[in-house]
Wavefront OBJ file of the C-alpha trace (Angstrom):
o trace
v -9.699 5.591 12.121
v -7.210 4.214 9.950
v -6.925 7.552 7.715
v -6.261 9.511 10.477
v -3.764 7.698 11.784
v -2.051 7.415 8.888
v -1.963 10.900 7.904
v -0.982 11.822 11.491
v 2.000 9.077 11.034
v 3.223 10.945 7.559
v 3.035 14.074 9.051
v 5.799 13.149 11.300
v 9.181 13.481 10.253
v 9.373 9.675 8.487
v 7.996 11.673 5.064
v 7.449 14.793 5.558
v 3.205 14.067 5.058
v 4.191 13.713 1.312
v 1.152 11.073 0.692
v 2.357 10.964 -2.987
v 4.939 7.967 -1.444
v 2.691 5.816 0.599
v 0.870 2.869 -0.790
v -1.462 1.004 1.136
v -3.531 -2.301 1.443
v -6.724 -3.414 2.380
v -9.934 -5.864 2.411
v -12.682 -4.373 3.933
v -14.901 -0.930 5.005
v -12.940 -0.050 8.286
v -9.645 0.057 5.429
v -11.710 3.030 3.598
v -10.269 6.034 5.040
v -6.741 5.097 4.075
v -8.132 4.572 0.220
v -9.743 8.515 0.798
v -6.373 10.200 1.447
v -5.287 12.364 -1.456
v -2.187 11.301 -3.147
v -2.427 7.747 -1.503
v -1.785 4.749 -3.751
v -3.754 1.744 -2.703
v -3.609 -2.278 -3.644
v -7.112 -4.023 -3.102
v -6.953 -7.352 -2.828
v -8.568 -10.035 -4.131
v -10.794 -11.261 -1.117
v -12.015 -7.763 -0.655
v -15.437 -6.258 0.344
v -17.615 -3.895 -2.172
v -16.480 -0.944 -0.164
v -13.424 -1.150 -1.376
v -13.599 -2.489 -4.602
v -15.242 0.905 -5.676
v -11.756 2.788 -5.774
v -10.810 0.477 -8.856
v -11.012 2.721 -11.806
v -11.091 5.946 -10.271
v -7.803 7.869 -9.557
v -6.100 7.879 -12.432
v -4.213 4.417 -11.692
v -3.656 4.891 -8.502
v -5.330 1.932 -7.269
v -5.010 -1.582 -7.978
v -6.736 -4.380 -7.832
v -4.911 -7.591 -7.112
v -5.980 -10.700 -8.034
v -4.250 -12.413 -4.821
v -5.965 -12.702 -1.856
v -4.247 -11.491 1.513
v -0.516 -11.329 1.668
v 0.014 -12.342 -1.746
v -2.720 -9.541 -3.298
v -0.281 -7.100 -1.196
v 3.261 -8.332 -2.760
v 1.210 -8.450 -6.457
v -0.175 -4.601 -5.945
v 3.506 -3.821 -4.914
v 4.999 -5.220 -7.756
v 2.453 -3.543 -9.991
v 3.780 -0.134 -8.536
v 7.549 -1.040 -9.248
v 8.688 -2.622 -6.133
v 11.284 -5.286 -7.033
v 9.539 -8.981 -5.012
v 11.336 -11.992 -5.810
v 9.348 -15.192 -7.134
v 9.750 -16.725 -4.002
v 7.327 -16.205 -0.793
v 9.233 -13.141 0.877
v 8.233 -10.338 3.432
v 8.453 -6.693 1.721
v 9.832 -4.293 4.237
v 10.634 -0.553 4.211
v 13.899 0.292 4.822
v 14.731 3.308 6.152
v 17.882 4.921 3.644
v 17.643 8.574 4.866
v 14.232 10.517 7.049
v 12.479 11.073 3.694
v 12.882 8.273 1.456
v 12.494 4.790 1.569
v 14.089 1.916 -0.068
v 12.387 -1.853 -0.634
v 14.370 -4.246 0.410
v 13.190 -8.867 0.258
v 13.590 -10.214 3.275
v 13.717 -14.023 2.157
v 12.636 -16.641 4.664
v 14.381 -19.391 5.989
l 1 2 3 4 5 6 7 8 9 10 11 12 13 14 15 16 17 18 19 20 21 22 23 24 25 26 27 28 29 30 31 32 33 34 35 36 37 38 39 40 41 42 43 44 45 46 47 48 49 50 51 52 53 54 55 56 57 58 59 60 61 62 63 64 65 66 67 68 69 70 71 72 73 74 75 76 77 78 79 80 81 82 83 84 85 86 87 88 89 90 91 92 93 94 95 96 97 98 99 100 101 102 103 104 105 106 107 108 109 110
């Protein structure tokens, strides 16, 4: 499952499974697992299912519910936890600065 994949991925050396620094997305039941991690932050966008939509309001802010649907629910959640998007359509990508940290950086398209 997702969750287990993704705590197997942190666990390596990209963050040292510090899940305090990962935020993730998602739209439907089989995204679940990812939302159950503790420490996880999690954008549910605006197209999703009931499954998920029962995160919003518990976790102390940790979650958020976009209004966007798809892509654009994703760049609004990551705004809403203080990642710098541009007005423009852009992709969002994590770039690497050193093994345990992470840096956003707009990737504008042409």
């Amino acid at each position: 499952d997702k969750g287990r994949a993704l705590k197997w991925l942190c666990g390596t050396a990209l963050i040292d499974g510090n899940l305090d620094e990962v935020v993730v997305a998602g739209d439907s039941g089989n995204d679940r697992s990812m939302f159950e991690l503790k420490g996880v932050r999690g954008i549910i966008v605006g197209n999703a299912d009931v499954d998920l939509r029962k995160f919003l309001g518990q976790g102390e802010g940790r979650y958020y519910g976009a209004s966007g649907v798809g892509a654009y629910g994703v760049i609004e959640g990551l705004s809403s936890f203080g990642v710098q998007v541009s007005n423009t359509i852009s992709t969002v990508v994590p770039v690497p600065s050193t093994p345990a940290t992470f840096e956003w950086k707009n990737i504008q398209s042409s």
